[in-house]
Backbone as a chain_set.jsonl record, in Angstrom:
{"seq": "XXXXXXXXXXXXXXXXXXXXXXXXXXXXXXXXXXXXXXXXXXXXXXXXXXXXXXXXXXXXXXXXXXXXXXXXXXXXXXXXXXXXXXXXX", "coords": {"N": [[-2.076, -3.369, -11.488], [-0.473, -2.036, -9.504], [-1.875, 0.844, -10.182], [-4.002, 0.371, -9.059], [-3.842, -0.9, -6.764], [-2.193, 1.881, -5.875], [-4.245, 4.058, -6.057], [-6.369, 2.808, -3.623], [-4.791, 3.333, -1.414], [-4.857, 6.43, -1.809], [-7.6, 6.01, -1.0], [-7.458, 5.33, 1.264], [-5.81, 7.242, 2.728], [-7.212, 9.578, 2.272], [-9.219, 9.297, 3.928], [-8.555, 8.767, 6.391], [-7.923, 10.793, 6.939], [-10.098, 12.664, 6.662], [-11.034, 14.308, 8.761], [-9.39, 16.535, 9.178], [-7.506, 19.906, 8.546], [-5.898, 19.327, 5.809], [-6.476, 17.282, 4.134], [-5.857, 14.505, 2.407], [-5.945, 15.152, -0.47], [-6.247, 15.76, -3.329], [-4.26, 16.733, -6.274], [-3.723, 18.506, -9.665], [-0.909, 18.199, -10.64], [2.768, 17.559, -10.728], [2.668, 16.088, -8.766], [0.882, 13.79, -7.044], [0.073, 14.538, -4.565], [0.082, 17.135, -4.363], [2.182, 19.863, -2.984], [2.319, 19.487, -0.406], [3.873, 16.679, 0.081], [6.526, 17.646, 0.089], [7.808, 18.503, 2.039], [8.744, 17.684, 5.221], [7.05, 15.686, 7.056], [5.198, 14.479, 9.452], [2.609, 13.48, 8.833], [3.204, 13.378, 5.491], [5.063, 11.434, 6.042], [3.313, 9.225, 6.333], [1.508, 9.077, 4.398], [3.453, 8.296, 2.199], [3.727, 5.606, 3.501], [1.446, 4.86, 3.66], [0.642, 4.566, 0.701], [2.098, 2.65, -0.325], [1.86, 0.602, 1.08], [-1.314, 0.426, 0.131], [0.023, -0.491, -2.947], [1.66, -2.837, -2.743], [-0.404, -4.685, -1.0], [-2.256, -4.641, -3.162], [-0.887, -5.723, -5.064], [0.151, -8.426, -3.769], [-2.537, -9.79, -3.778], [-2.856, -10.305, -5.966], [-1.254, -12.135, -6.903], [-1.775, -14.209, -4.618], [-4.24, -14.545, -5.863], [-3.864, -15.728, -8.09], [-3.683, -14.139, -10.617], [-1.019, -13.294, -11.451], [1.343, -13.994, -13.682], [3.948, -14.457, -12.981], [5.443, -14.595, -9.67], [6.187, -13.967, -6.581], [5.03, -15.774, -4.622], [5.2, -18.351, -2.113], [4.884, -22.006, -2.858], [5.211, -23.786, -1.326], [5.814, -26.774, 0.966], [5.032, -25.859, 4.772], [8.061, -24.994, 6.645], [9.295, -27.114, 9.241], [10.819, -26.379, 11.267], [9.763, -23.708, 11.742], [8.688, -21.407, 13.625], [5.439, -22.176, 15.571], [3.959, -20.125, 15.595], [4.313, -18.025, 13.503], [2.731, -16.941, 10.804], [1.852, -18.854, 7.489], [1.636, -19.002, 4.289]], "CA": [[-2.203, -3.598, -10.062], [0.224, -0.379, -9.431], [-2.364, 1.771, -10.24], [-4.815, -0.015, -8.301], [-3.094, -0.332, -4.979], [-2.304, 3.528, -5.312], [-6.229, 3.959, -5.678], [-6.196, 2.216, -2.756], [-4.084, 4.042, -0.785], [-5.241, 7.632, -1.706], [-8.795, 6.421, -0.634], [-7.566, 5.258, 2.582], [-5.539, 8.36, 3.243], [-8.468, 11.159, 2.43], [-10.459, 8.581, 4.947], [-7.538, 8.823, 7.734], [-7.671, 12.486, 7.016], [-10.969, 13.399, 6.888], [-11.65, 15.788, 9.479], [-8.327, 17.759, 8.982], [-7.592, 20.657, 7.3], [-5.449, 18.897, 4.657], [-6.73, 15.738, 3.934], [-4.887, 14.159, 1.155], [-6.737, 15.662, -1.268], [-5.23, 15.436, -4.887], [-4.518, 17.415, -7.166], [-3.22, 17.664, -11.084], [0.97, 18.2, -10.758], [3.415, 16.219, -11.067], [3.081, 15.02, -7.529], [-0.617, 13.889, -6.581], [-0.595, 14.863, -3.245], [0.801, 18.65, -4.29], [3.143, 20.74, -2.427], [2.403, 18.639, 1.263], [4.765, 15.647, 0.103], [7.885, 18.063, 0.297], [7.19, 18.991, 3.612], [9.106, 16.449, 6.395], [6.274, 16.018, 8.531], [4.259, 13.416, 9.626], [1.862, 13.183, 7.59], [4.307, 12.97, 4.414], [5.605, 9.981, 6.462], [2.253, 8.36, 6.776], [1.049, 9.024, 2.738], [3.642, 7.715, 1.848], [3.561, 3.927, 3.824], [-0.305, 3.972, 3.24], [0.585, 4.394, -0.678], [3.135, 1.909, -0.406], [0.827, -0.32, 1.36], [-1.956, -0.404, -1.128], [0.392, -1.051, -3.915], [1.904, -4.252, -1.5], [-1.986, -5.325, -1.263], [-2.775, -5.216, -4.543], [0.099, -6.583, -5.834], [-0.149, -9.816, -3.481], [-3.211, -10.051, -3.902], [-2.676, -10.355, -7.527], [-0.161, -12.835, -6.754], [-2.346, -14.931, -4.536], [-5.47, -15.029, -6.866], [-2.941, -16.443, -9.824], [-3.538, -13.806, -11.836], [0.015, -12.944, -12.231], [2.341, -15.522, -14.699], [5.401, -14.551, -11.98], [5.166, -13.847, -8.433], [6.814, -15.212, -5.723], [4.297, -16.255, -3.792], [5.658, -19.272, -2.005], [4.017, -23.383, -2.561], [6.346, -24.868, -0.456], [5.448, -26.807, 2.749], [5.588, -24.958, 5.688], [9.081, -25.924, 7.346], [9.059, -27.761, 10.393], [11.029, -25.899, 12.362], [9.381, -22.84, 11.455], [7.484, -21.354, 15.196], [3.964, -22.175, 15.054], [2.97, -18.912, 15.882], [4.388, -17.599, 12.811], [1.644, -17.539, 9.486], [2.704, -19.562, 6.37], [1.068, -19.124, 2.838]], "C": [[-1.589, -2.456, -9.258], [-1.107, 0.52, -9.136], [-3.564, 1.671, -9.484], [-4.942, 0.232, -6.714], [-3.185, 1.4, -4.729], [-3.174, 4.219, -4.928], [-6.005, 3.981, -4.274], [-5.969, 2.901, -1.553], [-4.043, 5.672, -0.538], [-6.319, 7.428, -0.82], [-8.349, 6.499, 1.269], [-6.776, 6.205, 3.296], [-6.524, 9.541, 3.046], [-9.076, 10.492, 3.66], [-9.803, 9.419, 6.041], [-7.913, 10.495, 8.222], [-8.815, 13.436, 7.114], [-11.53, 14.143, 7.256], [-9.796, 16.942, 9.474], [-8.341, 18.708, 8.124], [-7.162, 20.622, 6.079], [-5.976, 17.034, 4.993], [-6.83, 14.515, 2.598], [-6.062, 14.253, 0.03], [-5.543, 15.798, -2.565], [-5.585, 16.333, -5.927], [-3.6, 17.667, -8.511], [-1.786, 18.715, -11.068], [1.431, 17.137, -10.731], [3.303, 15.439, -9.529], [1.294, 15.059, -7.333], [-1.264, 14.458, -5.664], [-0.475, 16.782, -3.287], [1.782, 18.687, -3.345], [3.415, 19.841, -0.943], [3.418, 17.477, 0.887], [6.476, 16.252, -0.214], [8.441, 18.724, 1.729], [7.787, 18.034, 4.227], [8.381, 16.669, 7.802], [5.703, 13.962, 8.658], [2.959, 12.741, 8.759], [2.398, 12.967, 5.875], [4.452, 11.653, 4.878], [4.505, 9.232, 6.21], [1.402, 8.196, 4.914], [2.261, 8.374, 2.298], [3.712, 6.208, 2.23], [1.726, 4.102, 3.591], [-0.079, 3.825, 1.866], [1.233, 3.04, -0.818], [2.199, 0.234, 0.171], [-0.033, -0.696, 0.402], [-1.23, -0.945, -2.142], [0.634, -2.62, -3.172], [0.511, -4.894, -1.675], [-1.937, -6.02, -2.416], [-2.357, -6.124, -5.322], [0.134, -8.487, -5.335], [-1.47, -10.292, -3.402], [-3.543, -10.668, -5.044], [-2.196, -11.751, -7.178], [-0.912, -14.517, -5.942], [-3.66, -15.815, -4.868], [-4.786, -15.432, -8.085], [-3.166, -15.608, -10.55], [-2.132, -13.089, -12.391], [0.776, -14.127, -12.628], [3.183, -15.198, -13.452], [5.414, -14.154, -10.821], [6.022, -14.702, -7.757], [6.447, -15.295, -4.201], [4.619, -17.674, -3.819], [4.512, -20.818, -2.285], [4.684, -24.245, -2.278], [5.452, -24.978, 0.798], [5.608, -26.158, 3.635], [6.698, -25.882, 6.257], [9.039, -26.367, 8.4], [9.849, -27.156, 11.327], [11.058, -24.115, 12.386], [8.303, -22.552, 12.724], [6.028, -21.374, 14.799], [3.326, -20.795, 15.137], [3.53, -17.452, 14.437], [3.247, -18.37, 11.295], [2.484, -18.285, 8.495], [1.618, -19.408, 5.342], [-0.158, -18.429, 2.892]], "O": [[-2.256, -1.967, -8.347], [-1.371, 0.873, -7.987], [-4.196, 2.692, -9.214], [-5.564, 0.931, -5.914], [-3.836, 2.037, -3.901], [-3.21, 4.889, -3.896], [-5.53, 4.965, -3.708], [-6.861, 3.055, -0.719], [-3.501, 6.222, 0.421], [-6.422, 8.22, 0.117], [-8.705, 7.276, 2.155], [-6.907, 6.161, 4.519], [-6.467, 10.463, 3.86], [-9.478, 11.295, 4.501], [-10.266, 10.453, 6.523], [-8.082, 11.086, 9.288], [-8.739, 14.607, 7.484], [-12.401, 14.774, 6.659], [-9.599, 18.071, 9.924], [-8.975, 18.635, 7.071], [-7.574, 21.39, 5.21], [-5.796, 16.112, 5.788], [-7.789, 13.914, 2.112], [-6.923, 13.396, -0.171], [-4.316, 15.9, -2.547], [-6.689, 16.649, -6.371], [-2.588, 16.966, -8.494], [-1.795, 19.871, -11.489], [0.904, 16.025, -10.712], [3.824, 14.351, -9.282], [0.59, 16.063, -7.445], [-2.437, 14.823, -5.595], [-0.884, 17.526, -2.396], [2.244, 17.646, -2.877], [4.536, 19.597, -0.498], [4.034, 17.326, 1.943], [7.404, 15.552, -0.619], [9.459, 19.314, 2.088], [7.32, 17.008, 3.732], [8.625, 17.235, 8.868], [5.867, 12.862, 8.13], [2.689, 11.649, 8.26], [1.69, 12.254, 5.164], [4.011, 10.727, 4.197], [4.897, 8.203, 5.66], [0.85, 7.177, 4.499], [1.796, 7.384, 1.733], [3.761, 5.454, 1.258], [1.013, 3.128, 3.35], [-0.627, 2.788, 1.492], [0.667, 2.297, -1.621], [2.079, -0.858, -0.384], [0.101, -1.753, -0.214], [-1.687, -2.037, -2.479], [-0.288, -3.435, -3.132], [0.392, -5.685, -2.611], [-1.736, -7.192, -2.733], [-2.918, -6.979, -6.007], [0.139, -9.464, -6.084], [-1.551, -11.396, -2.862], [-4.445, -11.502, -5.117], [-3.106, -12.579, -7.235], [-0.72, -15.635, -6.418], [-4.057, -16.932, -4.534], [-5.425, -15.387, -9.136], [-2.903, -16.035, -11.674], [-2.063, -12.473, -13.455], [0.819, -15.144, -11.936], [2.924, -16.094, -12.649], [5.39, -12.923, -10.842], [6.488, -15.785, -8.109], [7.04, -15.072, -3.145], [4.521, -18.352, -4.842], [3.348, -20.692, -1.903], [4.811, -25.343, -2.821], [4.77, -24.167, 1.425], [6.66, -25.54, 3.472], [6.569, -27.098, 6.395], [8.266, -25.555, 8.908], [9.505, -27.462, 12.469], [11.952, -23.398, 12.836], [7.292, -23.236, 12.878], [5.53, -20.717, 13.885], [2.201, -20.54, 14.708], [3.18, -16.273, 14.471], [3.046, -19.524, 10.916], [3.706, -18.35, 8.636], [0.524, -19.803, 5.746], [-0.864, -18.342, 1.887]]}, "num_chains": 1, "name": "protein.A"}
């Protein structure tokens, strides 16, 4: 599911990036993104919460289709004095 999410998360950063001149384009070092993820820019900032994101996805997603034995995806009632305008489950 790791490796899924990350998927995930590359596609939707080349998307983001598409008309730029770097647009998370990948390539084979030890870091996927190359040389741009040592860089303190903005875009560093933003590859990494979209990566971080798909994994998050995938992973609860996992979690809410049962296919993981351990998750802790809640099946508790919602509490009652929990604001309605907050989601539950």
């Amino acid at each position: 599911y790791i490796g899924d999410g990350a998927k995930t998360g590359i596609k939707e950063c080349q998307y983001q990036f598409r008309q730029r001149r770097w647009n998370c384009s990948t390539v084979d070092n030890t870091s996927v993104f190359g040389r741009v993820m040592h860089i303190g820019s903005r875009e560093t900032a933003f590859t990494y919460a979209i990566s971080a994101a798909g994994v998050v996805n995938a992973i609860s997603r996992a979690c809410r289709e049962g296919e993981l034995s351990t998750c802790g995806c809640s099946r508790a009632v919602r509490p009652r004095e929990l604001p309605r305008d907050w989601l539950w489950g």
